[in-house]
Legacy VTK file of the C-alpha trace (Angstrom):
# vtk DataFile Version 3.0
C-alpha trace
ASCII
DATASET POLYDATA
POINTS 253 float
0.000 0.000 0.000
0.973 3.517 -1.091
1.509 5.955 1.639
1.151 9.824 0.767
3.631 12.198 2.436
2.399 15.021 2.677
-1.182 16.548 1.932
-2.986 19.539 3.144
-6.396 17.683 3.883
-8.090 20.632 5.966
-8.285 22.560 2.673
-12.263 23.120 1.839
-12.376 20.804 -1.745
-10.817 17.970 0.685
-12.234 18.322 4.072
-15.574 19.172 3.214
-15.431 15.495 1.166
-12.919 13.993 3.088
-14.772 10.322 3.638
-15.007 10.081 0.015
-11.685 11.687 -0.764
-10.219 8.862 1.711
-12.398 6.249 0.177
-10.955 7.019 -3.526
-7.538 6.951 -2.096
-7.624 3.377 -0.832
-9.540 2.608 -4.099
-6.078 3.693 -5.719
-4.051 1.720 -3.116
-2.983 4.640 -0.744
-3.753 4.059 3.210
-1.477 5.829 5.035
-1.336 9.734 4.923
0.327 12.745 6.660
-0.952 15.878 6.811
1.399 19.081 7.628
0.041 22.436 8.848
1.916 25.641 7.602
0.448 27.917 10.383
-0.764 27.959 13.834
-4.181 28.077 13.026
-4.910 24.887 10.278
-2.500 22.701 12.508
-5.341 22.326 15.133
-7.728 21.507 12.108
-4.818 18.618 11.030
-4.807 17.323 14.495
-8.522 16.973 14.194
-8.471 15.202 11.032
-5.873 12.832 12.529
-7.683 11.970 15.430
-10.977 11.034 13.638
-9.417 8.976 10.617
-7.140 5.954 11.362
-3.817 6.157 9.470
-3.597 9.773 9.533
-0.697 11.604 10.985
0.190 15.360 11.626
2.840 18.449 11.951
3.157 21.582 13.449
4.731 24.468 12.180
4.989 27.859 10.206
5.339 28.040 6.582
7.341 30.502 4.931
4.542 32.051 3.972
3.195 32.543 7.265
6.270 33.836 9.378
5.480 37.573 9.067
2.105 37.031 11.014
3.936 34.294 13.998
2.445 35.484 17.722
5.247 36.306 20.028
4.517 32.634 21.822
4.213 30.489 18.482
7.319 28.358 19.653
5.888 27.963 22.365
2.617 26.519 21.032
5.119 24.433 18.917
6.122 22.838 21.583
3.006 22.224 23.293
1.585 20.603 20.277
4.418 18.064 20.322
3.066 16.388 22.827
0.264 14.794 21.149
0.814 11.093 19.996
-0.112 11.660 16.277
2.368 14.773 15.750
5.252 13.191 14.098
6.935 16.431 12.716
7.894 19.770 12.943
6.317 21.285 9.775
5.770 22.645 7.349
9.209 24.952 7.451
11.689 26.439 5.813
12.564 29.393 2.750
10.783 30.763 -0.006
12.552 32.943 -2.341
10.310 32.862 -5.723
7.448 35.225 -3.948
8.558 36.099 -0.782
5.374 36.708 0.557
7.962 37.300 3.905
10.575 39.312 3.719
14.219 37.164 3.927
14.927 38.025 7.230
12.127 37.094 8.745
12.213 33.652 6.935
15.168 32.768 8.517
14.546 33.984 12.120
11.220 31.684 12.254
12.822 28.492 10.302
15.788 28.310 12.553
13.244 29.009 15.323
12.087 25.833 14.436
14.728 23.970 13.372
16.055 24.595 16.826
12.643 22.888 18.448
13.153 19.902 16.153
16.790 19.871 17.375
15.981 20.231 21.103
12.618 17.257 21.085
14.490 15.246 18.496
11.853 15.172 15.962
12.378 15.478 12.194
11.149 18.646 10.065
9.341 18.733 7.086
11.256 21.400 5.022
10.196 23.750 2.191
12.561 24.811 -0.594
11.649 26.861 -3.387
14.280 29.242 -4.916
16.507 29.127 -1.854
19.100 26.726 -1.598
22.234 28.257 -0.764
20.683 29.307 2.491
19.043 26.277 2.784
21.726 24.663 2.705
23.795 26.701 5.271
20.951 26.550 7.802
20.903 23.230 7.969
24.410 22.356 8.085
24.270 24.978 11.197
21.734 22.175 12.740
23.291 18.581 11.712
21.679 16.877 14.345
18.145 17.558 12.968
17.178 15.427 10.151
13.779 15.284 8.159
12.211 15.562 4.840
12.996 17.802 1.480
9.248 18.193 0.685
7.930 18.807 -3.036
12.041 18.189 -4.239
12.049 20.737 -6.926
16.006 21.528 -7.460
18.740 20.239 -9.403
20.554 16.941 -8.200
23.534 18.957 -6.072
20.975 20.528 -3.826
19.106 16.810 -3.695
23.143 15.072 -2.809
23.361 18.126 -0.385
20.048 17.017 1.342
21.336 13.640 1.404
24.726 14.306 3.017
22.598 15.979 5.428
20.624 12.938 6.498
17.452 14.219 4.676
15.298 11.904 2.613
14.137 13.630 -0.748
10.013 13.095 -1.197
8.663 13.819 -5.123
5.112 14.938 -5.741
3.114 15.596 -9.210
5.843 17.679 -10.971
8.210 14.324 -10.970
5.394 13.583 -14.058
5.444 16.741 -16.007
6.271 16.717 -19.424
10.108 18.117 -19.769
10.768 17.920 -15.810
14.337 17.644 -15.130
13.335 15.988 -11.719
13.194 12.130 -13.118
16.960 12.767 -13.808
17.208 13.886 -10.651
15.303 11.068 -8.687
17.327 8.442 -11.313
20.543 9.404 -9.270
19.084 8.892 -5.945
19.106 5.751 -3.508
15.633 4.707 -3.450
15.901 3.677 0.045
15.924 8.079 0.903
13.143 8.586 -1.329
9.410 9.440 -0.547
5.763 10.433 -1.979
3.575 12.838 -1.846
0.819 14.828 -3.453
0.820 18.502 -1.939
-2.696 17.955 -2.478
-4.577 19.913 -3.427
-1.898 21.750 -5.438
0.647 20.018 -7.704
-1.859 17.403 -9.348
0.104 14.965 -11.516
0.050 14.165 -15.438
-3.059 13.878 -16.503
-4.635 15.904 -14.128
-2.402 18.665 -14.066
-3.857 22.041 -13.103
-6.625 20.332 -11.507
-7.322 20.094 -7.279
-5.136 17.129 -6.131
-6.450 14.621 -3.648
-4.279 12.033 -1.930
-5.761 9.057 -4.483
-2.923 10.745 -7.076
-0.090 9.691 -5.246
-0.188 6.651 -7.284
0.842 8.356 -10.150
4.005 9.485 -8.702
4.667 6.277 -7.115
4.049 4.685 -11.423
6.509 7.240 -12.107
8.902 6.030 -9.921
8.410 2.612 -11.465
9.416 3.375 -14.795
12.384 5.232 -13.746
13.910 2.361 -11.414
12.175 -0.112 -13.522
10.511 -2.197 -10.747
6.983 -2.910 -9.871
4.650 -0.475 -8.461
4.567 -3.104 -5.155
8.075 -2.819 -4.657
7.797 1.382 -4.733
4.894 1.205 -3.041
6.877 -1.240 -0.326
10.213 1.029 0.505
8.737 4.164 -0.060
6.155 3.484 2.784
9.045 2.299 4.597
11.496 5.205 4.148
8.190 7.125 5.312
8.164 5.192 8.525
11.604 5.374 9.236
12.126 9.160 8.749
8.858 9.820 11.121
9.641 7.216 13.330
5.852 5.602 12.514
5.367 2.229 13.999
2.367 1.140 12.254
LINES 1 254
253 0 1 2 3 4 5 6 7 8 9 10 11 12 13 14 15 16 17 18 19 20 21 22 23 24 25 26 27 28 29 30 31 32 33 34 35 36 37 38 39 40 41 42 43 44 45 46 47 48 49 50 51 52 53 54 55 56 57 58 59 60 61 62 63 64 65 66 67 68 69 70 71 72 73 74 75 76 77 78 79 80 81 82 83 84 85 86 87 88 89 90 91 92 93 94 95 96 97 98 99 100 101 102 103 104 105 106 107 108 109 110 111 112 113 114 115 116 117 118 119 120 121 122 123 124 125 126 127 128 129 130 131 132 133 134 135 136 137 138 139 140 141 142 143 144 145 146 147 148 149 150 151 152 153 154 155 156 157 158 159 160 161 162 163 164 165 166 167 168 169 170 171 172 173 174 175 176 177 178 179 180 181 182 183 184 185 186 187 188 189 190 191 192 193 194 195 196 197 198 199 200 201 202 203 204 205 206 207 208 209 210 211 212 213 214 215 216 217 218 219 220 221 222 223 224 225 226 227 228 229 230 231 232 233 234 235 236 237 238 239 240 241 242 243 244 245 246 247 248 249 250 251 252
């Protein structure tokens, strides 16, 4: 069975169908799902959705996005959150350089913030890269103990070796299946046993249904993709990237 990664299930076009939207996805194989906040608001709504549905883990953190409007006590609530059984992560954090919807500085202050909680409970982070990787990359060496995940992997293969050196595994979503992506190149150079899946959902829907709302169910098409470009069964994808998942979150399931 397929596990998906990472998807934003208290989004409206998923929550307000999520029995059906988790009934489609074990139609299509995926059972096991994990479902990151990226402020201090939804992450109560993902703790809700993981205590109602079996198989359904959570994060908490602040999104790149989201660090200009942080409460003075946000680490705090970080930390609080922690505590509960079915928070497996600190996440969603990290750098976003292509709209900087926060300013740079700001960015930074909040995702070592964070990186520092992960460091300090010894849980792994969930980390968001667009456009940023030389600071990404010198923010985490600054915390080598903390390890995690290099969500939506969208850079070139010396940024995904620099994750790996780090200890990170590398998860893929629906732009490993867009026509003239350099990212199957990329994932062709990687040990499988550091890769994941994921959707996003409900952004980054795969080939064919690009530009449509993702759902969790679409994972499988990644997972295909992955197929062809180890060339092994979908079981066998299915198999160790549901393991790497476990490993790297520390699930016991």
């Amino acid at each position: 069975m397929l596990t998906d990664s990472h998807c934003h299930l208290y989004y409206d076009n998923l929550k307000n169908n999520l029995k059906d939207v988790l009934i489609r996805a074990n139609e299509m194989g995926v059972d096991r799902f994990i479902c990151p906040s990226t402020n201090m608001k939804d992450v109560h709504e993902c703790l809700m959705i993981a205590k109602k549905y079996n198989n359904i883990y959570c994060s908490a953190g602040v999104h790149p996005h989201d660090t200009n409007k942080v409460s003075k006590n946000y680490t705090g609530e970080i930390f609080e959150l922690m505590n509960e059984k079915l928070m497996i992560a600190v996440g969603e954090i990290g750098l976003d350089y292509f709209r900087n919807i926060s300013s740079k500085e700001t960015q930074i202050k909040c995702f070592k913030e964070q990186l520092k909680i992960a460091q300090e409970i010894k849980k792994p982070v969930i980390i968001h890269n667009r456009n940023s990787d030389k600071d990404m990359a010198r923010i985490l060496e600054q915390f080598s103990e903390v390890k995690g995940v290099a969500h939506c992997f969208s850079s070139d293969i010396d940024m995904a070796k620099k994750f790996l050196e780090l200890g990170y595994y590398i998860s893929f979503s629906g732009n490993l299946t867009f026509k003239n992506s350099h990212l199957p190149e990329v994932a062709r150079q990687l040990p499988l046993d550091r890769i994941l899946i994921e959707t996003d959902s409900p952004f980054l829907s795969p080939a064919p249904y690009r530009g449509k709302p993702n759902e969790p169910a679409r994972v499988r098409f990644v997972a295909e993709k992955l197929a062809i470009i180890f060339r092994l069964p979908l079981e066998k994808i299915a198999e160790i990237t549901s393991e790497n998942t476990s490993a790297i979150f520390g699930i016991n399931d």
